[in-house]
N, C-alpha and C positions, 0 to 999 in steps of 0.2 A: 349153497351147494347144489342143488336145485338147476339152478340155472347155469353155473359151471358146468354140470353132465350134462344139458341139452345141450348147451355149446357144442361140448366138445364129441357130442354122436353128431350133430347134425355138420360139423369139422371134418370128421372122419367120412362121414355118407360124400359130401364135397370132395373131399378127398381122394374118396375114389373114381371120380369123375375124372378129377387133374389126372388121375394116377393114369387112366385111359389114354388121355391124349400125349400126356408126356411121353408114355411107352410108343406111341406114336412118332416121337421127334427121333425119339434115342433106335429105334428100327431104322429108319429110314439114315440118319448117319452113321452107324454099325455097317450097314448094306451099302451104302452109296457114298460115303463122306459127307450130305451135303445137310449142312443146316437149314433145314426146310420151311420159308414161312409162311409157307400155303396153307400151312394145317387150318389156320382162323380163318378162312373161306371156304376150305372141304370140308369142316364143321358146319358150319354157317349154310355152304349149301347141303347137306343132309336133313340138317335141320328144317329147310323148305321145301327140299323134296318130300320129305315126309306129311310137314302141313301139308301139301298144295294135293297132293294124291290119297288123302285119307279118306275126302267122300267120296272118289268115285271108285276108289279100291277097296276101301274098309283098312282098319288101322292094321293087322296083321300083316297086309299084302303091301302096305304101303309102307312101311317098314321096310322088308325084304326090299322094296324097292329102290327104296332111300338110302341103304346100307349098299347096295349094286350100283347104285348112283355114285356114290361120292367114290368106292372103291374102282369104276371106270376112267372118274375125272383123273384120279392118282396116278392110274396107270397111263392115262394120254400123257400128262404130265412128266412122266420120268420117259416114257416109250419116244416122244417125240421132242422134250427137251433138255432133259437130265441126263439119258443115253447119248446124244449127240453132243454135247458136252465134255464127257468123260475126256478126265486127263488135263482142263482147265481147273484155276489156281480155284481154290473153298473161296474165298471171296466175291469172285466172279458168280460162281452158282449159285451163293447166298442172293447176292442182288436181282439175278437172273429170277428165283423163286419170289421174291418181292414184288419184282414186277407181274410176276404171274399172279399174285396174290391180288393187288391192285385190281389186275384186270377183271377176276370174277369177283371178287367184292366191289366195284364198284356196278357190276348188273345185276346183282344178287340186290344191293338196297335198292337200284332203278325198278324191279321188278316189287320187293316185298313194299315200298314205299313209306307213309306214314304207320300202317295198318300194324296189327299185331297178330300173327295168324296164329289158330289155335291148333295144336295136335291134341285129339279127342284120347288122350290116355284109357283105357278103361280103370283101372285105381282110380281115375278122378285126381280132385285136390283131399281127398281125407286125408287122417292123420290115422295112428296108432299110438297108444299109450306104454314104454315098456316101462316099467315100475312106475314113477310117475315125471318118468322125461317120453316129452311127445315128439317126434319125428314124421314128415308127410310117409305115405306110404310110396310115392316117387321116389323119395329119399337111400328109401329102405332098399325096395327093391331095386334102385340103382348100385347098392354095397354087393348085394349078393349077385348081382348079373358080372358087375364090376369085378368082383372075388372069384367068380367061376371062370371067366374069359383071360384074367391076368396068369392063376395056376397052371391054364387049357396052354396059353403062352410059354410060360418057361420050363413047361414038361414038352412044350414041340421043339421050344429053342438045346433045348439039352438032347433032347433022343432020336427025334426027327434029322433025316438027309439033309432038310433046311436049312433046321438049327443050325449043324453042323457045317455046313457048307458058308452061313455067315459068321459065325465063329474065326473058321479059316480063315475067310476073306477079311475079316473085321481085324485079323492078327498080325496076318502079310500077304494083301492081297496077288502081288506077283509068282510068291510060291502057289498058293491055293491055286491060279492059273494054268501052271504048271503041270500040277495033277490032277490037270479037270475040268477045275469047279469054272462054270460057264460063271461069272459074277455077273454079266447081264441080267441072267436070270435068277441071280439070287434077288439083285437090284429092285426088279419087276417085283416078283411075292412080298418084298418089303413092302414097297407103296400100296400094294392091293392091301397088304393086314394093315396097315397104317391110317388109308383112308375106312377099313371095316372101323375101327377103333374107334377115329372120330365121328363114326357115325352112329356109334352107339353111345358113345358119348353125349352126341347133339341130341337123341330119342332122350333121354335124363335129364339134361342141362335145359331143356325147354319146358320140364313139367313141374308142378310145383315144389317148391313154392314160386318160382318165374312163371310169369303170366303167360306167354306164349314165344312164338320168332318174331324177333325185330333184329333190325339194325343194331342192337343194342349186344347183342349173343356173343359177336364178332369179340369185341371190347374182354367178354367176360372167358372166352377160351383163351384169350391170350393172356390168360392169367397163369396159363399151364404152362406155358414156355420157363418164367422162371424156375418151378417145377423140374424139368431138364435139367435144366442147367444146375438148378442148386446139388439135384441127384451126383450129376457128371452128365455127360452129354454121349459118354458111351460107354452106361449103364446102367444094364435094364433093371436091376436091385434098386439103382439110385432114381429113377424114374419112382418107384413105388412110391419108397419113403420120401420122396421130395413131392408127391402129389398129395400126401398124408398132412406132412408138414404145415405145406401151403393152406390145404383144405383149413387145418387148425387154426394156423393163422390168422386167416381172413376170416374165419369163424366167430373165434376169440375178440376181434377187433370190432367186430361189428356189434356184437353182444356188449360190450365195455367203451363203446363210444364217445357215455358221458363222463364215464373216468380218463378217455383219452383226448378230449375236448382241447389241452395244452397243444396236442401235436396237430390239431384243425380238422376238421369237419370233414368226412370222406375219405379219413385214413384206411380203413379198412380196405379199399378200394385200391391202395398203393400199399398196401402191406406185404404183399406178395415181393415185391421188387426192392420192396427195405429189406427184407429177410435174404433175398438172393443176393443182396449189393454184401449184406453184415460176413453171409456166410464165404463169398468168392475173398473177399478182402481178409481171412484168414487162411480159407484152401481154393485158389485160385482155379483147379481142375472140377471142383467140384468136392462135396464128401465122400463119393465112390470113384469119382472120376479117377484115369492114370495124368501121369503128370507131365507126359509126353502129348497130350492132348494140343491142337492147336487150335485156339480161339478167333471166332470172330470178331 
């Protein structure tokens, strides 16, 4: 039993990592339509902005910076090829975003190389004991940053001008036009919150119990994408519970290995995309999603 509640807290703490990035995907086609697959190198480079500027800025500063970084990268990204775009076929812009993804993952590993770069957390690698399931305190403290930033989220996406204005747009963007709403600039603020997201994501996703940034990071955010999708892919409710799920998931799997040793060695690792394949092959839109959704 024991070992079940560790699982399943240190499930949830993961959890709310996916649940960051995936709220990530589901903004950015809410606001823009466009299935984004940049996300796993805007992560990935926050991730090393943050390493690479820790000693000569100190971890507080480097951060802020890391977090301003990735959310510039996002915004070149949609400012000079997502906005230029507008009004080509979702297919088109998916691939378009692939290869944009390509292009900084592939100088993102030229640059991090074999190395593992270290973000100097101040938590460290300890742990914490609550009853007597042990959790790192990266962990922990990833739930509650994660828990503050998602509620900060859908108290802005409800009351806020923003919200509201991608609401509209996310409903029928030619009326919302109509009365206004500039969508360029709903477009813009998406990718900025989107790239904030993964970047506070990547600050967590690189502390323990992961040893530091590698090439390796890249692999483990796009773990979040099923996440999305299993949610609905445009639905920021379904982002949550689909980053919860997955968390449990892969949690679960990894924990019970030797009992799942029949389905082969490193399922936990494709567990995420078994769970998306089980769940779309009953509700194709996703569990939140509408069913008007169209798919990549």
């Amino acid at each position: 039993m024991t070992q079940f509640l560790s699982l399943l807290l240190n499930g949830l703490s993961l959890g709310a990592i996916y649940a960051l990035i995936a709220l990530g995907f589901v903004i950015i086609f809410k606001a823009s339509e466009v299935v984004s697959f940049t996300h796993g190198s805007l992560l990935l480079l926050g991730a090393y902005s943050i390493a690479r500027l820790s000693e000569p800025l100190g971890f507080l500063l480097a951060v802020l910076a890391g977090l301003a970084i990735t959310a510039v990268a996002a915004l070149v990204v949609e400012r000079f090829i997502i906005n230029r775009l507008r009004g080509a076929p979702v297919i088109s812009l998916a691939i378009v975003t692939i290869g944009v993804d390509i292009i900084l993952l592939t100088e993102l590993i030229r640059r991090i190389g074999p190395d593992i770069l270290n973000v100097p957390h101040p938590w460290g690698g300890e742990s914490v004991r609550i009853g007597g399931i042990g959790i790192t305190q990266n962990r922990l403290i990833a739930m509650i940053v994660a828990g503050v930033l998602i509620a900060a989220f859908f108290a802005a996406f409800k009351y806020s001008s923003w919200g509201v204005a991608m609401r509209a747009s996310a409903e029928d963007g030619e009326t919302a036009a109509l009365m206004g709403i500039r969508q360029g600039r709903v477009s813009a603020l998406a990718w900025v919150v989107a790239g904030v997201l993964a970047g506070v994501a990547a600050l967590f996703l690189v502390g323990s119990p992961t040893p530091g940034v590698s090439s390796a990071v890249y692999a483990t955010a796009l773990r979040a994408f099923p996440a999305a999708i299993l949610g609905g892919l445009d639905s920021t409710g379904g982002a949550l519970v689909g980053g919860l799920l997955i968390g449990l998931a892969e949690s679960l799997a990894a924990g019970y290995q030797e009992q799942l040793l029949f389905l082969g060695r490193g399922f936990g690792e494709v567990v995420p995309y078994v769970v998306m394949i089980a769940v779309l092959l009953v509700r194709p839109s996703g569990l939140f999603g509408t069913k008007e959704l169209t798919r990549v």
